[in-house]
N, CA, C and O atoms as a GROMACS GRO file, in nm:
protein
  336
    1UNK      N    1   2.064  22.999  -0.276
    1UNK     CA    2   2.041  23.084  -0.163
    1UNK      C    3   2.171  23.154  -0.121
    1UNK      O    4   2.189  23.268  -0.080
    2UNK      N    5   2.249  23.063  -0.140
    2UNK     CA    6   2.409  23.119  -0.112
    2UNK      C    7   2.450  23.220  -0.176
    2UNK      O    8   2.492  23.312  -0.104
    3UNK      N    9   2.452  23.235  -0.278
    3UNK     CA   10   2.428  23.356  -0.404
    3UNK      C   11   2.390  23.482  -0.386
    3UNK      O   12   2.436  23.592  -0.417
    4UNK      N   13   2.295  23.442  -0.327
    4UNK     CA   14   2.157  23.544  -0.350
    4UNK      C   15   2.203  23.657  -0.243
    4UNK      O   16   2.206  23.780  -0.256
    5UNK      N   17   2.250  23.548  -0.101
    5UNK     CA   18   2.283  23.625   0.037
    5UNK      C   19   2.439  23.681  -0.008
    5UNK      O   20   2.451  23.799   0.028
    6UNK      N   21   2.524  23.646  -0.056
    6UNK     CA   22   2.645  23.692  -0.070
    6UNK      C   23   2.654  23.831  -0.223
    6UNK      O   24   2.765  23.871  -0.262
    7UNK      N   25   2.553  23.872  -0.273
    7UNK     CA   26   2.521  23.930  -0.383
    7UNK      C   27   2.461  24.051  -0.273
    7UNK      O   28   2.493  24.169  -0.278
    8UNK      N   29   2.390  24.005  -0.200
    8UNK     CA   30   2.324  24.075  -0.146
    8UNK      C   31   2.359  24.186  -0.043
    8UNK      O   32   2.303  24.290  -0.007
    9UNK      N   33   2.509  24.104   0.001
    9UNK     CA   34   2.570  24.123   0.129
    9UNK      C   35   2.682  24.248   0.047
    9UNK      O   36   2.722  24.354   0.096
   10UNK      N   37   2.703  24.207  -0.050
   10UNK     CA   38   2.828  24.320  -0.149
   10UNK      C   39   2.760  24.391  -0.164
   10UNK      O   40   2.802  24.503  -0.137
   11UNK      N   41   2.620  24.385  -0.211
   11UNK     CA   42   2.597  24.515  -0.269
   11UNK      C   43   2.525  24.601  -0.184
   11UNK      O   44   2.472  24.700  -0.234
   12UNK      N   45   2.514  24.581  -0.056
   12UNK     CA   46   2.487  24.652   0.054
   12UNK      C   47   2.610  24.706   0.106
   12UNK      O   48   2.575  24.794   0.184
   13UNK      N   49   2.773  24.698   0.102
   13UNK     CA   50   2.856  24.712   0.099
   13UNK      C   51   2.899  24.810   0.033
   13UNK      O   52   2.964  24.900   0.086
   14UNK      N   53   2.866  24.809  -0.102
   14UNK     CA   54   2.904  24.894  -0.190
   14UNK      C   55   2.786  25.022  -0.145
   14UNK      O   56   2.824  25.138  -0.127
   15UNK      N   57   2.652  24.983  -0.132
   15UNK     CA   58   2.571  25.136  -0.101
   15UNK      C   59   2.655  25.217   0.018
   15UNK      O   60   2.708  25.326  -0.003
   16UNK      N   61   2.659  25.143   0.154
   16UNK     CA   62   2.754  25.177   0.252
   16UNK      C   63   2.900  25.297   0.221
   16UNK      O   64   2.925  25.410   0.261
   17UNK      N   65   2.947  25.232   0.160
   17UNK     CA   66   3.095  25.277   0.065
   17UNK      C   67   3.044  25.391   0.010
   17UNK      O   68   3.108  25.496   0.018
   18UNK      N   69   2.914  25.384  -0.058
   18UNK     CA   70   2.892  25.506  -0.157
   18UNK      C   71   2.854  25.662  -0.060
   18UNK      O   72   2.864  25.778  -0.099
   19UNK      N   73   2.833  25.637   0.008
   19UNK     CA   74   2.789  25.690   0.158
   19UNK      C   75   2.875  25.736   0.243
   19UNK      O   76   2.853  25.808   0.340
   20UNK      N   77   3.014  25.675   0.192
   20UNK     CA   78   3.127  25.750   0.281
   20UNK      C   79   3.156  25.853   0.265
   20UNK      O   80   3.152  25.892   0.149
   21UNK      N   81   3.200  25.950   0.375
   21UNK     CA   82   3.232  26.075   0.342
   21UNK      C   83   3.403  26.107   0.308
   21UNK      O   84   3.511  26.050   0.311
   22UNK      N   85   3.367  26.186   0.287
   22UNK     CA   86   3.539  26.224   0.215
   22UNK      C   87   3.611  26.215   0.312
   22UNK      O   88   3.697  26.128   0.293
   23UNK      N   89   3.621  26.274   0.434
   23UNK     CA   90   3.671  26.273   0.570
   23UNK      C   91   3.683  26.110   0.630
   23UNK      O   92   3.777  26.090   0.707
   24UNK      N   93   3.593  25.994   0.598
   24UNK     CA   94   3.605  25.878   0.620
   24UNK      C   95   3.710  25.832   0.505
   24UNK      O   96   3.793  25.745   0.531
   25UNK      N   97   3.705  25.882   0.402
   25UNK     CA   98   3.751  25.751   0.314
   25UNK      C   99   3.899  25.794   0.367
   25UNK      O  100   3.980  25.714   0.413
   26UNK      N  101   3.917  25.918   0.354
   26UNK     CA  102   4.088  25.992   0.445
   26UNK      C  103   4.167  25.915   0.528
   26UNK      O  104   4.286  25.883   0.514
   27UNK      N  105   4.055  25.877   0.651
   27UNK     CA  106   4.124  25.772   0.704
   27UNK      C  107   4.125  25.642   0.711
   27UNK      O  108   4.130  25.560   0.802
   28UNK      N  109   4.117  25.639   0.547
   28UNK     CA  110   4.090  25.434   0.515
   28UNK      C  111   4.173  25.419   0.371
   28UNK      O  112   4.138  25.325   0.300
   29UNK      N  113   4.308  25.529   0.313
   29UNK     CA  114   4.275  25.551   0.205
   29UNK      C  115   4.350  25.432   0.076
   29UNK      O  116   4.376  25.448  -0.044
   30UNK      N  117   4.367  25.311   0.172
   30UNK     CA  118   4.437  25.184   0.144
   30UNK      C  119   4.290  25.134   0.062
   30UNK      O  120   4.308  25.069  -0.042
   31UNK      N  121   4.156  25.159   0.101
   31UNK     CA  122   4.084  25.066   0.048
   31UNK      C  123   3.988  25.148  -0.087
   31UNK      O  124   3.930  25.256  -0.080
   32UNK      N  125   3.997  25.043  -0.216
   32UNK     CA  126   3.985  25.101  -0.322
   32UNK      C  127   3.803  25.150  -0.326
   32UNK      O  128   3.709  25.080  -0.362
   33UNK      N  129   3.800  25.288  -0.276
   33UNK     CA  130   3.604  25.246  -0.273
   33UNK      C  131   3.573  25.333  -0.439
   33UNK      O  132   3.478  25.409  -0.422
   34UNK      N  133   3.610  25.340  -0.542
   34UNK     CA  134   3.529  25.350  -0.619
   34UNK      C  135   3.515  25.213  -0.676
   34UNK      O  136   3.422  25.189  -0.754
   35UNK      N  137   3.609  25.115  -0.641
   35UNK     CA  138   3.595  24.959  -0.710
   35UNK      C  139   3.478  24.879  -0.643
   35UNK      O  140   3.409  24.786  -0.685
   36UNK      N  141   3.481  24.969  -0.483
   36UNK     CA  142   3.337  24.898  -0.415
   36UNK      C  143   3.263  24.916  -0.480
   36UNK      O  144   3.188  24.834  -0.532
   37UNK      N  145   3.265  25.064  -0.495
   37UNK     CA  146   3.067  25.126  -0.566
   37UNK      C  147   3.043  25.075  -0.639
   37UNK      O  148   2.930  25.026  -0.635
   38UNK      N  149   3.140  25.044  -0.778
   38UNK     CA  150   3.123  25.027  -0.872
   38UNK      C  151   3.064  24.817  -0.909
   38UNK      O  152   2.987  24.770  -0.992
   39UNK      N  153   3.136  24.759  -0.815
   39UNK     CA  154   3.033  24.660  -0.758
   39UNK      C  155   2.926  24.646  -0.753
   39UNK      O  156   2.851  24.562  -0.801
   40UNK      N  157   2.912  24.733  -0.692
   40UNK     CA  158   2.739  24.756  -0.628
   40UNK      C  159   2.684  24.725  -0.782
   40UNK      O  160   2.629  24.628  -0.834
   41UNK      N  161   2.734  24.874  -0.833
   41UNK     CA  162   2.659  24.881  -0.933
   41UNK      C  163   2.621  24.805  -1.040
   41UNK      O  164   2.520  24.816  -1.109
   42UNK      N  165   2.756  24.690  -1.051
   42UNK     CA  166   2.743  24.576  -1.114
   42UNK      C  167   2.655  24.472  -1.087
   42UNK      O  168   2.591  24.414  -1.176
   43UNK      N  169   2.648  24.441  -0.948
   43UNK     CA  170   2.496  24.362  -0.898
   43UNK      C  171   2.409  24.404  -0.927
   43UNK      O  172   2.326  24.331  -0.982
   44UNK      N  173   2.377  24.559  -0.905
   44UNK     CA  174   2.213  24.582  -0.901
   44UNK      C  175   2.187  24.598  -1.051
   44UNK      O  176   2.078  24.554  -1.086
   45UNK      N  177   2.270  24.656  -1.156
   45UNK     CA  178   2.217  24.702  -1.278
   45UNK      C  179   2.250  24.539  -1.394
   45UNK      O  180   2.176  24.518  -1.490
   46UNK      N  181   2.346  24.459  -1.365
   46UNK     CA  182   2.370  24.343  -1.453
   46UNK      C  183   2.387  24.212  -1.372
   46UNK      O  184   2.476  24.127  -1.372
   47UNK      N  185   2.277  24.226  -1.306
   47UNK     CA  186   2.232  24.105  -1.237
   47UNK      C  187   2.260  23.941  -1.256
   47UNK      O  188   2.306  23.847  -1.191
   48UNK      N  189   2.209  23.964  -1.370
   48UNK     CA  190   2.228  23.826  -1.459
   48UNK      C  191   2.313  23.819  -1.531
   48UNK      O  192   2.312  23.723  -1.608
   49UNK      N  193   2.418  23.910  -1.540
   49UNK     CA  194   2.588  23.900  -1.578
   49UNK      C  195   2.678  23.876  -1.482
   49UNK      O  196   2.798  23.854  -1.504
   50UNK      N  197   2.629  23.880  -1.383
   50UNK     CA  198   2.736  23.837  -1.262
   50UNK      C  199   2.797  23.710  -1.256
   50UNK      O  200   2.717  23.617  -1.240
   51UNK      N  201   2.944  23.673  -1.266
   51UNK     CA  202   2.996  23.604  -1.258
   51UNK      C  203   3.023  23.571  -1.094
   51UNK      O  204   3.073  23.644  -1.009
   52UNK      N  205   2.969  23.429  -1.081
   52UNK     CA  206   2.950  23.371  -0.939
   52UNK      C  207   3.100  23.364  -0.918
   52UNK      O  208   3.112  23.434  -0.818
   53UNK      N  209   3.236  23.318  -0.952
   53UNK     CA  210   3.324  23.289  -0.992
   53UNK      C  211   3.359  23.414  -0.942
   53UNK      O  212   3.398  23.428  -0.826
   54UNK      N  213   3.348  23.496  -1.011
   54UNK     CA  214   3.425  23.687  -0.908
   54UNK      C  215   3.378  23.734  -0.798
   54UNK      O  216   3.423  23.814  -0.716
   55UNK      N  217   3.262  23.661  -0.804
   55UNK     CA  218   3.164  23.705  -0.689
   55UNK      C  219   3.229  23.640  -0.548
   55UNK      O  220   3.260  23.699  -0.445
   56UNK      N  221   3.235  23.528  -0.574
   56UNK     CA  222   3.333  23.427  -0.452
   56UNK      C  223   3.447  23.472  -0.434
   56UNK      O  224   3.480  23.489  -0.317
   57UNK      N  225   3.549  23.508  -0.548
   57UNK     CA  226   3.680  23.554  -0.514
   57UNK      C  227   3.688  23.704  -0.434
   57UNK      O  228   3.783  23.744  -0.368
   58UNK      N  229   3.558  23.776  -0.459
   58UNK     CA  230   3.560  23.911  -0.370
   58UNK      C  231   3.517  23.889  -0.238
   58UNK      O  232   3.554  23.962  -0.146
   59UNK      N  233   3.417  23.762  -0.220
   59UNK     CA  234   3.398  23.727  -0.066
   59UNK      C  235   3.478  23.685  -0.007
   59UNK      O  236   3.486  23.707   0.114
   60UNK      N  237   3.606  23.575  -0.103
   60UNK     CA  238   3.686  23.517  -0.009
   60UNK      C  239   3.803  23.588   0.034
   60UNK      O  240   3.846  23.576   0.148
   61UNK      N  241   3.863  23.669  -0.062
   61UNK     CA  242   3.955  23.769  -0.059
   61UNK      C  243   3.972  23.895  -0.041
   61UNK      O  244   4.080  23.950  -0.024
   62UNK      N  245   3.866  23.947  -0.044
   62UNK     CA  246   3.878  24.084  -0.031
   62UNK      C  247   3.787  24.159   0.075
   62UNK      O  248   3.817  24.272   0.113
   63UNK      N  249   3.680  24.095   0.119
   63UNK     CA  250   3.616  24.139   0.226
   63UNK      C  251   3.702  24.107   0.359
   63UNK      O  252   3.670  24.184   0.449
   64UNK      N  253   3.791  24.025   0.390
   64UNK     CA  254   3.865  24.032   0.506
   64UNK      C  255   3.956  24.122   0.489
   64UNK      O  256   4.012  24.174   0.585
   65UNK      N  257   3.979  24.149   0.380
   65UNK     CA  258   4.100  24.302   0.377
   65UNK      C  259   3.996  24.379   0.390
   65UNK      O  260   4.053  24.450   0.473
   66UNK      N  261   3.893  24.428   0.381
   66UNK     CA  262   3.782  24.527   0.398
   66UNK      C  263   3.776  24.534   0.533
   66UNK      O  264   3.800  24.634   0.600
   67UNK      N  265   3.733  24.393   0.583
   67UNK     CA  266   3.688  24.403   0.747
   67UNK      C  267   3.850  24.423   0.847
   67UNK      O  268   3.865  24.471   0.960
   68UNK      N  269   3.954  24.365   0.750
   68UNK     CA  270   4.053  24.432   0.885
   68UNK      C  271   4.092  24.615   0.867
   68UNK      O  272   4.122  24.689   0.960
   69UNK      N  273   4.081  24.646   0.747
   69UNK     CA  274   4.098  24.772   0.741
   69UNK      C  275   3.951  24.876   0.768
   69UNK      O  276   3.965  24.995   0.739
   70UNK      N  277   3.844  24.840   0.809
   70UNK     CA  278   3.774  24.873   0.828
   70UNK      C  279   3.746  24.886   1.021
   70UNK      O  280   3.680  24.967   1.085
   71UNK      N  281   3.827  24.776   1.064
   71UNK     CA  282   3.864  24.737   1.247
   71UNK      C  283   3.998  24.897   1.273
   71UNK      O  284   4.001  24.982   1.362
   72UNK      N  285   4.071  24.878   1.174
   72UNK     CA  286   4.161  24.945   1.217
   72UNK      C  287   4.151  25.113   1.166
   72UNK      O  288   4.230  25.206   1.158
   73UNK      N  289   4.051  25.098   1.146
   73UNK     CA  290   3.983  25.292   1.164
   73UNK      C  291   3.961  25.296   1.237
   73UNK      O  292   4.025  25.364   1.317
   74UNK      N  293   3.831  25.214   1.280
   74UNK     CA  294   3.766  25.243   1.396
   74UNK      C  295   3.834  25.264   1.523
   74UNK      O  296   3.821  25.367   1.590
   75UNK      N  297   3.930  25.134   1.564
   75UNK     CA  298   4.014  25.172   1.661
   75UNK      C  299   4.100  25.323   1.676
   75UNK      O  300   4.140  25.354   1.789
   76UNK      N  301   4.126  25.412   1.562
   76UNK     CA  302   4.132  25.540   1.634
   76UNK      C  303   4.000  25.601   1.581
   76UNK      O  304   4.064  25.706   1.568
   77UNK      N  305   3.896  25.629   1.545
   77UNK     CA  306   3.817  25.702   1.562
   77UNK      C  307   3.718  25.717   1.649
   77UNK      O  308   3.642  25.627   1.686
   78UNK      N  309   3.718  25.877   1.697
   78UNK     CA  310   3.616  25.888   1.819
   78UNK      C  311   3.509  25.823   1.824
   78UNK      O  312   3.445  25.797   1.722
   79UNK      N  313   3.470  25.784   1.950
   79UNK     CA  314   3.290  25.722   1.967
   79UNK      C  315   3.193  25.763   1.895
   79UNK      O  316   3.131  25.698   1.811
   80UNK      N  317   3.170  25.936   1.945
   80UNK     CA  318   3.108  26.042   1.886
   80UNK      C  319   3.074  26.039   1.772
   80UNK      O  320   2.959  26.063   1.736
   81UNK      N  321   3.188  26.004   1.682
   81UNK     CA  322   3.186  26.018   1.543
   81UNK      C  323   3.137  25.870   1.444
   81UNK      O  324   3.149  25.867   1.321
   82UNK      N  325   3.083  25.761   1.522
   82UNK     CA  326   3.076  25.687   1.509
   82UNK      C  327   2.935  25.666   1.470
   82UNK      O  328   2.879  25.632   1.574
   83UNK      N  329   2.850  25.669   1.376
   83UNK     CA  330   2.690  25.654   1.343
   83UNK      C  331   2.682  25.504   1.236
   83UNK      O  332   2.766  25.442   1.171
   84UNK      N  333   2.572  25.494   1.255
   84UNK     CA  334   2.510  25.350   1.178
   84UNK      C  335   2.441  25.405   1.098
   84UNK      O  336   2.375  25.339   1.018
   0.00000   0.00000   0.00000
């Protein structure tokens, strides 16, 4: 189940990422997003090649560099400009 939710959770991550606009990634440009997408794409298309083993080392390591560089956009970008 653990798997499944953390597979699940990247590669919703990576659609997100794929979705950024050029003007967003501008002011993020520390974080590697074609290595996100390309994630993604690794979950959804080689499912059953996924190494649980990389899969953990990108949850444990690299999504908190995601989520602090992802805090520290936001803090200067307008409200306005802010959509879900």
């Amino acid at each position: 189940m653990l798997r499944r939710a953390l597979v699940n959770t990247v590669q919703e991550i990576g659609e997100a990422a794929a979705r950024v606009t050029d003007e967003g990634r501008a002011r993020m440009p520390r974080l590697p997003w074609g290595k996100i997408v390309a994630m993604r794409h690794v979950l959804v298309h080689v499912y059953w090649g996924v190494d649980s083993d990389q899969l953990w080392k990108v949850v444990v390591e690299d999504l908190p560099v995601l989520e602090r560089e992802l805090a520290r956009a936001l803090d200067g970008w307008p409200p306005s400009e802010r959509t879900l």
